[in-house]
Backbone as CSV, one residue per row, in Angstrom:
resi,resn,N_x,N_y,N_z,CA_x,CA_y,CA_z,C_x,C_y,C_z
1,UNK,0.859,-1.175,0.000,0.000,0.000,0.000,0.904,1.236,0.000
2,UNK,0.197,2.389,-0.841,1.509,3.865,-0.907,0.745,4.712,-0.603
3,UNK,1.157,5.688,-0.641,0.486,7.142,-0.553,-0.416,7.534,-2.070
4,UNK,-1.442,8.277,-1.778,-2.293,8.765,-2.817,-1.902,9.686,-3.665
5,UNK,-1.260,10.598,-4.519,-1.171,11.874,-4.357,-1.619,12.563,-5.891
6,UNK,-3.048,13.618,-5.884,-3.015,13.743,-7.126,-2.262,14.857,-7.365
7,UNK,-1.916,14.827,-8.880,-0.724,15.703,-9.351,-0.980,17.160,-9.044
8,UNK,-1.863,17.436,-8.952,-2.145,19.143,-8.618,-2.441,19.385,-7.475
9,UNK,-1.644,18.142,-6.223,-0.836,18.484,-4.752,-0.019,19.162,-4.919
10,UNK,0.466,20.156,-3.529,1.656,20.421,-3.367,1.811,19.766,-1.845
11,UNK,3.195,18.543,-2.098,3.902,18.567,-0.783,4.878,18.763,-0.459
12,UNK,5.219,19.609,0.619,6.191,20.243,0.269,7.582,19.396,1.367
13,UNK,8.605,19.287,0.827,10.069,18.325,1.318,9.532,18.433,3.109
14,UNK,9.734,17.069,3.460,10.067,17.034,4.843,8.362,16.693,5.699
15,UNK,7.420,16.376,4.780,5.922,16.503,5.460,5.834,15.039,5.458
16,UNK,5.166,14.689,6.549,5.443,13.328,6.605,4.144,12.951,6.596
17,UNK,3.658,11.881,5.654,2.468,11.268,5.168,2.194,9.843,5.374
18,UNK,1.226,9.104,6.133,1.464,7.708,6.204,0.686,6.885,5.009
19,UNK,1.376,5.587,5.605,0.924,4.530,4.050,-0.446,4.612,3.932
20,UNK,-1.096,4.162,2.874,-2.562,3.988,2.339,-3.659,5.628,2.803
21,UNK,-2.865,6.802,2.742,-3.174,8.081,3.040,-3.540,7.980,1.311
22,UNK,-4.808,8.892,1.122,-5.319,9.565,-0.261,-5.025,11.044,-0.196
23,UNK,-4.656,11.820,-1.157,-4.490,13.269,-1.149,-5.211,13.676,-2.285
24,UNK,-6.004,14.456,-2.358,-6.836,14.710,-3.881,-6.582,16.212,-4.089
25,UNK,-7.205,16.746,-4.883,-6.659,17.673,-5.813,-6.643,18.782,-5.208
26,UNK,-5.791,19.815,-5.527,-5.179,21.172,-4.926,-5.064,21.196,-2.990
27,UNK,-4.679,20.051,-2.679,-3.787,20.236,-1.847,-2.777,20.790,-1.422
28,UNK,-2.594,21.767,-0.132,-0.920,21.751,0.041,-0.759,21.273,1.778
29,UNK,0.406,20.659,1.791,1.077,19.900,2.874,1.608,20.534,2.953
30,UNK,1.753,21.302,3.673,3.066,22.430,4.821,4.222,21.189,5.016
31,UNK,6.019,21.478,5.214,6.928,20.463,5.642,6.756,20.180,6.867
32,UNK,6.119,20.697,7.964,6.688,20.477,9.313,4.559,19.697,9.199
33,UNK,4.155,19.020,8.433,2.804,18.325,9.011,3.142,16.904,9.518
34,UNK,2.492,16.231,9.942,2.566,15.041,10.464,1.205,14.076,10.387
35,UNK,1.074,13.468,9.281,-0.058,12.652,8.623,-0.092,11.511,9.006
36,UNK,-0.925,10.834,9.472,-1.027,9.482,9.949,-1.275,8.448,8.885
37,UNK,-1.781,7.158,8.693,-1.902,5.942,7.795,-3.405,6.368,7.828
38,UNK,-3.860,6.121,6.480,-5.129,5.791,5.860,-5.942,6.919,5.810
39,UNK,-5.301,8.370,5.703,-5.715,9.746,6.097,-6.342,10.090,4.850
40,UNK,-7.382,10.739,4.637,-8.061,11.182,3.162,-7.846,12.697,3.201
41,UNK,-7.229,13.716,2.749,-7.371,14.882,2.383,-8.215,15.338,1.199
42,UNK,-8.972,15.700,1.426,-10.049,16.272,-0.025,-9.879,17.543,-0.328
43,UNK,-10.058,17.585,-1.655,-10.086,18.500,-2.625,-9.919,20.469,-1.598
44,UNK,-8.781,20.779,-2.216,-8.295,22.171,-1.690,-8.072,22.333,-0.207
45,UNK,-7.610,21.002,0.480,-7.142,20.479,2.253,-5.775,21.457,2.128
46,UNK,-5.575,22.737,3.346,-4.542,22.961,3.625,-3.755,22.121,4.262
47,UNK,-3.018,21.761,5.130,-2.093,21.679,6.292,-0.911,22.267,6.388
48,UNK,-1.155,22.828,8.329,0.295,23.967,7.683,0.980,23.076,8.900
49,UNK,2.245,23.547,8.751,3.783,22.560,9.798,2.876,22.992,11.436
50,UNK,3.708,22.347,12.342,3.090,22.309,13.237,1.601,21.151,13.437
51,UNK,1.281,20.328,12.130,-0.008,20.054,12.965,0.401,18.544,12.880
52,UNK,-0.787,17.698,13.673,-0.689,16.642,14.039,-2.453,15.868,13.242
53,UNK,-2.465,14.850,12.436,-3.248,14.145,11.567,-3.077,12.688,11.783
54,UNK,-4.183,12.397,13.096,-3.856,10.929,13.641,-4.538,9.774,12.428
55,UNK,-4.377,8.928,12.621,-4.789,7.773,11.782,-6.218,7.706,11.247
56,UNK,-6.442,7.350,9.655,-7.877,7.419,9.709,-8.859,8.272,9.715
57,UNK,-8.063,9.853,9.868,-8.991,11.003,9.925,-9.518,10.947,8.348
58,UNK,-10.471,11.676,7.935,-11.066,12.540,7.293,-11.322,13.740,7.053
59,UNK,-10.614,14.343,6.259,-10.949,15.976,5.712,-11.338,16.049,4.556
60,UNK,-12.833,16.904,4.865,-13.133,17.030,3.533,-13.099,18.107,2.958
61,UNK,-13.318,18.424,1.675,-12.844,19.868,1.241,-13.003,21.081,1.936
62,UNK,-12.057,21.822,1.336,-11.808,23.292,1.961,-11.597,23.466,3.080
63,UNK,-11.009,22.576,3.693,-10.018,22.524,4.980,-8.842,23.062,5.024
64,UNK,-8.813,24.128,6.248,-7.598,24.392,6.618,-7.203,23.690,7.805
65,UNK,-6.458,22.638,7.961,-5.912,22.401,9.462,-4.282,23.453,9.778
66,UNK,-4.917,24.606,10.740,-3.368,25.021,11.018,-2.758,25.109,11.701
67,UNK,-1.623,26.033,12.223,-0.678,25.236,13.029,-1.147,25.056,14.572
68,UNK,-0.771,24.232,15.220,-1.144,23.518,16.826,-2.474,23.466,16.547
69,UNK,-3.003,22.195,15.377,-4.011,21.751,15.417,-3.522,19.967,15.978
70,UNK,-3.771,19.253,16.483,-3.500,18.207,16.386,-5.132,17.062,16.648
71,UNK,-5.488,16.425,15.442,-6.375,15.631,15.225,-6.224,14.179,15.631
72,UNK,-6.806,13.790,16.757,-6.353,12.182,17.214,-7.086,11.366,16.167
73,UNK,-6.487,10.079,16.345,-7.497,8.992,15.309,-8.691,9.108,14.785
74,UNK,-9.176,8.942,13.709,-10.699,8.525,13.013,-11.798,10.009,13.180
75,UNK,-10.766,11.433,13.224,-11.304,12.458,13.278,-12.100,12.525,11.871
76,UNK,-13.413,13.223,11.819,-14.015,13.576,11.030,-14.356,15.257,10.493
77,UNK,-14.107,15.894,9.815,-13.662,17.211,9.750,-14.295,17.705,8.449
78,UNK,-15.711,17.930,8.529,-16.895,18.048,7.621,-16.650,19.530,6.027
79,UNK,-16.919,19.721,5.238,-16.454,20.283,4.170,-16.957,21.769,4.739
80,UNK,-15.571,22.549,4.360,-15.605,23.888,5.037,-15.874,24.426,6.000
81,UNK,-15.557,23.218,7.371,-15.077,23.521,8.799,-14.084,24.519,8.730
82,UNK,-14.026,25.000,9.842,-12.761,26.244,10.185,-11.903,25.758,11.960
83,UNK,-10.726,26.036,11.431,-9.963,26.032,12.677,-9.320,27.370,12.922
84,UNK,-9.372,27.979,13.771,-8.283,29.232,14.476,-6.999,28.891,15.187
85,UNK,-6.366,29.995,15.290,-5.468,29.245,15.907,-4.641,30.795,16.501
86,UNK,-4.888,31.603,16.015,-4.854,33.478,17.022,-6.184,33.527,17.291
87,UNK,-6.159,33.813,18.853,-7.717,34.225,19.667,-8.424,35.499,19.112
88,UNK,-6.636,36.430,18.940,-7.515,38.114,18.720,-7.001,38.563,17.463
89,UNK,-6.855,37.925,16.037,-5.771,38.427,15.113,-6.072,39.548,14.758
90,UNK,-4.972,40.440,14.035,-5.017,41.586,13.514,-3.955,41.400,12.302
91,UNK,-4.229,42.174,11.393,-3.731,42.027,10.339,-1.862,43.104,10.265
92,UNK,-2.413,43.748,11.027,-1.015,45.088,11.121,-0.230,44.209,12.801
93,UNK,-0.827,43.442,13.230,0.215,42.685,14.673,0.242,41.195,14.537
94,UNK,1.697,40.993,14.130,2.666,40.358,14.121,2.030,38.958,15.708
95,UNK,1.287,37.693,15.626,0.838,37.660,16.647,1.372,35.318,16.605
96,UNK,1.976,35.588,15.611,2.465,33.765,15.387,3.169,33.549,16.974
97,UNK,3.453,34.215,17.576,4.067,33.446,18.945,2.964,33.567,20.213
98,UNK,1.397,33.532,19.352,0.024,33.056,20.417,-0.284,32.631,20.353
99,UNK,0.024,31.308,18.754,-1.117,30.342,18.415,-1.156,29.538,19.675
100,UNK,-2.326,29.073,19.940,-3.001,28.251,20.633,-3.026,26.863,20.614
101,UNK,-3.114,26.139,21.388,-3.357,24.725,20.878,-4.717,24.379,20.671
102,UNK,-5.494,23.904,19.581,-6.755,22.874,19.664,-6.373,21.566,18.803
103,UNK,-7.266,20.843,20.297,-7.079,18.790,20.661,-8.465,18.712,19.833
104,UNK,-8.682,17.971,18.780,-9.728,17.300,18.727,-9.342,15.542,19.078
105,UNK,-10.262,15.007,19.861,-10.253,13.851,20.183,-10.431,13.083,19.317
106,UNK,-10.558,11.669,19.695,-10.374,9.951,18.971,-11.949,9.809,18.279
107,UNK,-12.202,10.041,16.664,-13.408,9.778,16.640,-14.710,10.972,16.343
108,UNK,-14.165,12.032,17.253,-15.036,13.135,17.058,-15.391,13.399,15.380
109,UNK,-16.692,14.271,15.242,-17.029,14.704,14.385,-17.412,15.905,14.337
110,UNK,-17.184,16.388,13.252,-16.697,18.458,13.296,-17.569,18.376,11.921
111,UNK,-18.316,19.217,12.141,-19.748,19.162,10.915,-19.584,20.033,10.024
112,UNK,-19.857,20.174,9.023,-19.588,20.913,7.424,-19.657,22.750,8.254
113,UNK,-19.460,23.395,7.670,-19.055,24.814,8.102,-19.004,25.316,9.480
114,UNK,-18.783,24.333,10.155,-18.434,24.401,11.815,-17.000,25.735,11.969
115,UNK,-17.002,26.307,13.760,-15.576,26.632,13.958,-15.712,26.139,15.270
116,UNK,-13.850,25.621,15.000,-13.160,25.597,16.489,-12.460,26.798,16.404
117,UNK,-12.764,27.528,17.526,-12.178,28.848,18.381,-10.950,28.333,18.558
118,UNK,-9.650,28.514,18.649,-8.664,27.728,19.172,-8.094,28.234,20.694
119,UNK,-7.645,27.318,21.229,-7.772,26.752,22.219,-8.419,26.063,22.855
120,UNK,-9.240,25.379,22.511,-10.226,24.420,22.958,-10.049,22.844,22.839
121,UNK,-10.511,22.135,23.260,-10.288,20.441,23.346,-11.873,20.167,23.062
122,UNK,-11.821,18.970,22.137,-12.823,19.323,21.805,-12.725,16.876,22.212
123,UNK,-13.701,16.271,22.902,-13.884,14.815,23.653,-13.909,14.040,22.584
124,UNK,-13.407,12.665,22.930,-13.490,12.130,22.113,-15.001,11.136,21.327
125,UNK,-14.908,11.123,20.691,-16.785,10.798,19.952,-17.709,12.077,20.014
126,UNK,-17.104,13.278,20.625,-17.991,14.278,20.443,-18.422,14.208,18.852
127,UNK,-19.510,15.178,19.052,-20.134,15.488,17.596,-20.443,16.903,17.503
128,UNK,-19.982,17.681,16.717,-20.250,19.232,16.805,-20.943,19.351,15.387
129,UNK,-22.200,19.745,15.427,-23.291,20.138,14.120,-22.965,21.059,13.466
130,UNK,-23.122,20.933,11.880,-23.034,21.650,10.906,-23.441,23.500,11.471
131,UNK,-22.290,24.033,10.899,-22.555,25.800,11.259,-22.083,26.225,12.813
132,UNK,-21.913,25.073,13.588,-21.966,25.519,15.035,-20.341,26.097,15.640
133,UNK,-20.238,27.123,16.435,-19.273,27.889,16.940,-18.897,27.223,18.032
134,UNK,-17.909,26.474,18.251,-17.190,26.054,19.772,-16.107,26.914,20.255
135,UNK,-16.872,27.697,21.279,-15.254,28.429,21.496,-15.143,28.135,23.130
136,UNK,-15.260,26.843,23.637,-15.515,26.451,24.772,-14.709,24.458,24.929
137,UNK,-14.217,24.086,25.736,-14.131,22.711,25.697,-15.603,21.844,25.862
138,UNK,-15.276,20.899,24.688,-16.546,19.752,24.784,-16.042,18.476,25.417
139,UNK,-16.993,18.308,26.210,-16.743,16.843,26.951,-17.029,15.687,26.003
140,UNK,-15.862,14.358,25.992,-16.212,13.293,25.389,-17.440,12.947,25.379
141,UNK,-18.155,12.458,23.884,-19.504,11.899,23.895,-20.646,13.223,23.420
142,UNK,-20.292,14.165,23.755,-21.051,15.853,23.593,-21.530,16.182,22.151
143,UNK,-22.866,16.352,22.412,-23.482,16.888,20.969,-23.769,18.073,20.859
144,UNK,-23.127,18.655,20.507,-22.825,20.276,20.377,-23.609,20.570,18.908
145,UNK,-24.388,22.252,18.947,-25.032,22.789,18.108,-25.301,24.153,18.946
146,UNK,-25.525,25.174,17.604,-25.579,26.566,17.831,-24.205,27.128,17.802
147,UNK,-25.104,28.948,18.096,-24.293,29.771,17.782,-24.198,30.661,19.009
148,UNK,-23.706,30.643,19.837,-22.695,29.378,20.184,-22.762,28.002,20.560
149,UNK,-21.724,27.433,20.486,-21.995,25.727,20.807,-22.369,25.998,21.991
150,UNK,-23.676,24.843,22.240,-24.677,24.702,23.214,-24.743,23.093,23.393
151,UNK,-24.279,22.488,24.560,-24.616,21.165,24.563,-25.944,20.752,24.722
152,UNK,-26.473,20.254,23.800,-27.848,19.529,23.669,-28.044,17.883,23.557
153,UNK,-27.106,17.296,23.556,-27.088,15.740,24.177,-26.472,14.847,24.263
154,UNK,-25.968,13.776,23.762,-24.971,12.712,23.958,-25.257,11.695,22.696
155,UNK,-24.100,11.429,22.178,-23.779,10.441,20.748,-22.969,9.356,21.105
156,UNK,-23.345,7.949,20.559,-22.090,6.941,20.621,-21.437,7.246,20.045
157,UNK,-20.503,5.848,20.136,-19.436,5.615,19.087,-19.811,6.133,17.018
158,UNK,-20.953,5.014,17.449,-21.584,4.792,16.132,-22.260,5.845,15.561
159,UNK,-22.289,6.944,16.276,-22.360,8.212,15.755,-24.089,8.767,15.630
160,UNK,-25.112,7.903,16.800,-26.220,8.280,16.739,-26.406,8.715,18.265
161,UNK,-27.400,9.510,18.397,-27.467,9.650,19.622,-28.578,8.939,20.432
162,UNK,-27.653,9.069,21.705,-28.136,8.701,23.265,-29.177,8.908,24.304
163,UNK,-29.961,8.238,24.575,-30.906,8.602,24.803,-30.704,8.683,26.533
164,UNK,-29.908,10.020,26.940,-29.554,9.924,27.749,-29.767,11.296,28.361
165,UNK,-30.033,11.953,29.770,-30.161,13.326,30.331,-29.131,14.209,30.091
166,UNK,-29.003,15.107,29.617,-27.751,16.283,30.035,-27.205,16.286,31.045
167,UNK,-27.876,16.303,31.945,-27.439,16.024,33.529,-27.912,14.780,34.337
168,UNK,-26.914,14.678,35.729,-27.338,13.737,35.899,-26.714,12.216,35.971
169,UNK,-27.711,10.942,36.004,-27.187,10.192,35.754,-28.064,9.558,35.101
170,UNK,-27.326,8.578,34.462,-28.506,7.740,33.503,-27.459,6.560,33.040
171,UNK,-28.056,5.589,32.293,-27.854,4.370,31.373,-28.600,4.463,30.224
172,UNK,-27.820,3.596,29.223,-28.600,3.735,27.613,-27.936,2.568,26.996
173,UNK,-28.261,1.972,26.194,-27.481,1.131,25.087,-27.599,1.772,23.953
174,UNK,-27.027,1.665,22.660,-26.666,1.959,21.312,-27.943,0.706,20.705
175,UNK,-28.874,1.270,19.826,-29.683,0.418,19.449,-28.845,-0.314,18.285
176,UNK,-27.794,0.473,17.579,-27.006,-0.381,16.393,-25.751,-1.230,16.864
177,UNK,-24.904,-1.165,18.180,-24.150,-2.046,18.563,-24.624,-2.974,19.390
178,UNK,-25.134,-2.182,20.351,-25.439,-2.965,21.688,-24.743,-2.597,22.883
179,UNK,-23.512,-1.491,22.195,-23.148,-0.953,23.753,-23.655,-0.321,24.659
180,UNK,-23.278,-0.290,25.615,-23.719,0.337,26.969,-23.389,1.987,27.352
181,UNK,-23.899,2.737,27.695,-23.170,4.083,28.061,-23.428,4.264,29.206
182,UNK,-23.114,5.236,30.249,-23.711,5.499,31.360,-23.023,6.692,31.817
183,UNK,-24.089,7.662,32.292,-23.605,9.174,32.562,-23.621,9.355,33.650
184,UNK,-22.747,9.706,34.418,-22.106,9.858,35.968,-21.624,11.366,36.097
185,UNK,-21.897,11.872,37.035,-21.006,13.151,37.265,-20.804,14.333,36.010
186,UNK,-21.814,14.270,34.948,-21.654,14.729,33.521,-20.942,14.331,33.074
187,UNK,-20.444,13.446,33.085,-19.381,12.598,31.616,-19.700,11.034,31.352
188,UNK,-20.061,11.221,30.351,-20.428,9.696,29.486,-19.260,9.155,29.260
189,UNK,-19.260,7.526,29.606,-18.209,6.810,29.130,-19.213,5.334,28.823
190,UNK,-17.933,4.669,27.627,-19.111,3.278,27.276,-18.376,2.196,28.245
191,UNK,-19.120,1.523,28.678,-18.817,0.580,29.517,-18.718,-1.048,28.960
């Protein structure tokens, strides 16, 4: 298995891409990125140095991932999401020694014209809805929507949601696996 790369990529010396990764058209790979195995970049995907692209993610077009973004495994990163990465930019101040860090977790899903605010961590299996503003940390499992992100409920693995309280405590199974969830102290974990 090799790397994908269509010809009207740019990658540029030193970007490191893993095996069975697809790259499609008008790409550019910044040198200092770090791409994991089986990664799909779609059509006009920035990446600038500095970021981190765990295994299995998904980007779909018109992605910028930039720098101190780092994406854990099987991230999903919906067509013309936005990432930040200066809290207060200005165009006349010089401000590259504030970027921020934003974590998206193992799994999460980041919905077609979404933003991450940067600095934020955003749980793993969260789900953040198409258009919605996170400029806040989401707890693993969190179904985020609005303007601003507003937690409104809880998603499995499998990417449907939980029929579970915001608060509170509760139990649920996944009607398509069969797993178990259970919400303690506000944080869902599958058991």
């Amino acid at each position: 298995m090799s790397v994908q790369i269509h010809p009207s990529a740019i990658i540029d010396e030193g970007a490191q891409i893993g095996e069975g990764s697809r790259v499609w058209h008008f790409v550019h790979v910044c040198s200092g990125a770090v791409i994991g195995r089986g990664v799909s970049l779609g059509q006009n995907v920035f990446v600038a140095n500095r970021t981190v692209i765990g295994d299995k993610c998904k980007i779909q077009n018109n992605v910028s991932v930039y720098e101190n973004v780092t994406l854990e495994e099987g991230v999903f990163c919906g067509p013309s999401m936005v990432f930040t990465n200066v809290y207060n930019p200005r165009s006349l101040i010089e401000r590259k020694n504030e970027y921020r860090d934003t974590r998206v977790g193992r799994g999460a899903t980041l919905g077609a014209n979404c933003t991450i605010v940067c600095g934020t961590t955003i749980g793993a299996y969260a789900f953040v809805g198409a258009g919605a503003v996170i400029n806040r940390d989401v707890p693993d499992y969190a179904l985020m929507v609005g303007v601003p992100g507003r937690h409104v409920g809880w998603m499995s693995e499998f990417g449907e949601r939980l029929d579970l309280p915001l608060t509170g405590a509760g139990r649920t199974v996944c009607p398509h696996t069969g797993d178990t969830y259970v919400l303690q102290d506000g944080r869902v974990q599958k058991v």
